[in-house]
C-alpha positions in Angstrom: 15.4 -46.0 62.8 13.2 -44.1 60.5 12.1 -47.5 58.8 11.0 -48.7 62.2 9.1 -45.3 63.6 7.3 -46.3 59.6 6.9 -49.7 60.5 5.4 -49.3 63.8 3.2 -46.4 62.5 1.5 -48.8 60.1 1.3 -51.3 62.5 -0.9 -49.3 64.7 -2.8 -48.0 62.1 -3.7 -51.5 60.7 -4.2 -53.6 63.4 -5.5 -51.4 66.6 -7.6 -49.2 64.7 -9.2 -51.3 63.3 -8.9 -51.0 59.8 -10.8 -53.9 57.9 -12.4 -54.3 61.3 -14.4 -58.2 60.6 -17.4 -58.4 62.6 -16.9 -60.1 66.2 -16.9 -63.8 66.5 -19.8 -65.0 68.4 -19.8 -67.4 71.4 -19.7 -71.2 69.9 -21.2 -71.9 73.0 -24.1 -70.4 72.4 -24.6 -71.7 68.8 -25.0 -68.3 67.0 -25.3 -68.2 63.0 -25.7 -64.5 61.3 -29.1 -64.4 60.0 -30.3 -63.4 56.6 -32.3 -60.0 56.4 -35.0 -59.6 54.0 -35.4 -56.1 54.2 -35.1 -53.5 55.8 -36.7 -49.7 55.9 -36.7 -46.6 58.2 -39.1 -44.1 59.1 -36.9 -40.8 58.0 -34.2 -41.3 54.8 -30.7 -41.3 55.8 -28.9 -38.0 55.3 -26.6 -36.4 53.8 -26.2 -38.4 50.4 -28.8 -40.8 51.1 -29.0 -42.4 47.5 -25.7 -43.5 47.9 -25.3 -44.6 51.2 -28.5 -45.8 51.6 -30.3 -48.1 54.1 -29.3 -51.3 51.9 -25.5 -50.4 53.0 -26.4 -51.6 56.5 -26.9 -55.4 55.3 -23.9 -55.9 52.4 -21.2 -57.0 55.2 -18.8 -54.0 54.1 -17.7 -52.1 56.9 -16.7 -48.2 55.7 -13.4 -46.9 56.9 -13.1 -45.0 59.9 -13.4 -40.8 59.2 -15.8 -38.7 57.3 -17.2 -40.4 55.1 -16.4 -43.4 53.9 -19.7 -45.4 53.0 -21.6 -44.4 56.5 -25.6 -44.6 56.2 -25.8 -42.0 58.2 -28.8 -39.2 59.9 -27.6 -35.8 60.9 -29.7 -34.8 64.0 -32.6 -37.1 63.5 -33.5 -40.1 65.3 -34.7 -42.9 62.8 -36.6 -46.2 63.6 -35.2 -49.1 61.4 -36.9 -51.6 61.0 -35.7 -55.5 59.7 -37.6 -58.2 58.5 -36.1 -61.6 58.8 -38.3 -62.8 56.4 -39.3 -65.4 59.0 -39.9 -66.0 62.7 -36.2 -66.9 64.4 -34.9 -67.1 67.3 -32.4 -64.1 67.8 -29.5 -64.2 70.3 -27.4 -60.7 69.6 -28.0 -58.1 67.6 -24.8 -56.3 66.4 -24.7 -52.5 65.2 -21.5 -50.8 63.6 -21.4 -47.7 64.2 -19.4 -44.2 64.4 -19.5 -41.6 66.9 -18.4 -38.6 65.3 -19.0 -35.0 67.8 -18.8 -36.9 71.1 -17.7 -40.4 73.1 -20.9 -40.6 74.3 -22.9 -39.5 70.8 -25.2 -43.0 70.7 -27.1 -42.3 74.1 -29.0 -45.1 73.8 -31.0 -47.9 71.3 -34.5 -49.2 71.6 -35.5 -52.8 70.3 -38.8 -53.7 69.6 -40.1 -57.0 68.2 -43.1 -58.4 66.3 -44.4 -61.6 64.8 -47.0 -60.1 62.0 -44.9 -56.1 61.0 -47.6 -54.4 62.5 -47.7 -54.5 66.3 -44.6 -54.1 68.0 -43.2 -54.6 71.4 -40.9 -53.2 73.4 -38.0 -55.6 74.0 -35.1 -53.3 76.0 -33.3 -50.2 75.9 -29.7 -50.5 75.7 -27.6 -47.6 76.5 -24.4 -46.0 78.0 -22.7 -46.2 74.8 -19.5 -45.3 75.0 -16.8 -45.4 72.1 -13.6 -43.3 70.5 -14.8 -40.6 67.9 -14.5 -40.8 64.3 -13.3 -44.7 64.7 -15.9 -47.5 64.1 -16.9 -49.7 66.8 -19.5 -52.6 67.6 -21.7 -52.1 69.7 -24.0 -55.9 71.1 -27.2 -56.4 72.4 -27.8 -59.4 74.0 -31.5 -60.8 73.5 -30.9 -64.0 74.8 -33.8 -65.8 72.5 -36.2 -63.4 71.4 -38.5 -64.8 69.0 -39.8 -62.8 65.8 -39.8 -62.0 62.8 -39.2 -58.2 62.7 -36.9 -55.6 64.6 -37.5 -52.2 64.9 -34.3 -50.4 66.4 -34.8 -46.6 67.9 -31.2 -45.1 68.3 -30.9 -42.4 70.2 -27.9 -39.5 70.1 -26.7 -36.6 71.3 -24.1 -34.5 69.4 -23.9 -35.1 66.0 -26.3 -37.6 65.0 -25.9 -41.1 63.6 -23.7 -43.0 61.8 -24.0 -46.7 60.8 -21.8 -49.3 58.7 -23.5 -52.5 59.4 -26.3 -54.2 61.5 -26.2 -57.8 62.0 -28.7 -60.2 63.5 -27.6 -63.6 65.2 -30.2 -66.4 65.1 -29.7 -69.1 67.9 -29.0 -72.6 67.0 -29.2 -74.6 69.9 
């Protein structure tokens, strides 16, 4: 009996919360690729430890482990704008952030995307918001752009408790 309360522990543990989450599969019929990011940059430093767990973390398709700390880039009451450059003008589907609410459900109120062609002058796209998620588990979170074309992203989250904490950001160019 004890062997199968062990069994069933790790089971749930592994599989539903997400442990070695993999990013969500896109929709073949929309013909989305993940799109390489040139670089990427932010208006305040990540904090605590941001040498370690620094902006770059956000691109190297390694998702940290749920709990504190794990390889989170991560801003403690500050509201950063990221910004990525796709090194070219594409045609972007879905944008994919994952992220970790830590003091609250509701901790990423909301995320502004704006777009630009030339890095300079940007424009509002949308606001995406009621965010809702478990704490201290990671999560995806989409936004659907349909077919934005640009070159570069700026993303504007906003929170409420805690602050911010982020594992990966993915951009899906449209192939069709």
């Amino acid at each position: 009996m004890a062997n199968l309360y062990f069994f069933c522990l790790v089971f749930f543990s592994t599989f539903c919360l997400g442990y070695g989450q993999k990013s969500p599969t896109p929709d073949p019929d929309r013909g989305l690729k993940l799109s390489r990011v040139v670089a990427v940059n932010a208006n305040i430093d990540p904090s605590p430890d941001g040498a370690r767990y620094g902006l770059e973390r956000l691109l190297d398709g390694k998702l940290p482990k749920d709990g504190w700390r794990s390889a989170w880039t991560a801003w403690y009451q500050k509201d950063p704008t990221v910004t990525f450059d796709l090194g070219e003008k594409k045609k972007i589907g879905a944008i994919r952030i994952y992220f970790q609410a830590w003091a609250r459900e509701d901790e990423l109120k909301s995320i502004e995307v704006s777009v630009s062609l030339d890095g300079s002058e940007f424009h509002p796209f949308n606001e995406y918001g009621e965010i809702v998620t478990l704490t201290e588990k990671g999560t995806w979170v989409e936004m659907d752009l349909r077919a934005v074309n640009a070159r570069y992203f700026q993303i504007k989250p906003y929170f409420q408790g805690w602050g911010h904490q982020w594992g990966e950001v993915e951009f899906w160019e449209l192939t069709n």
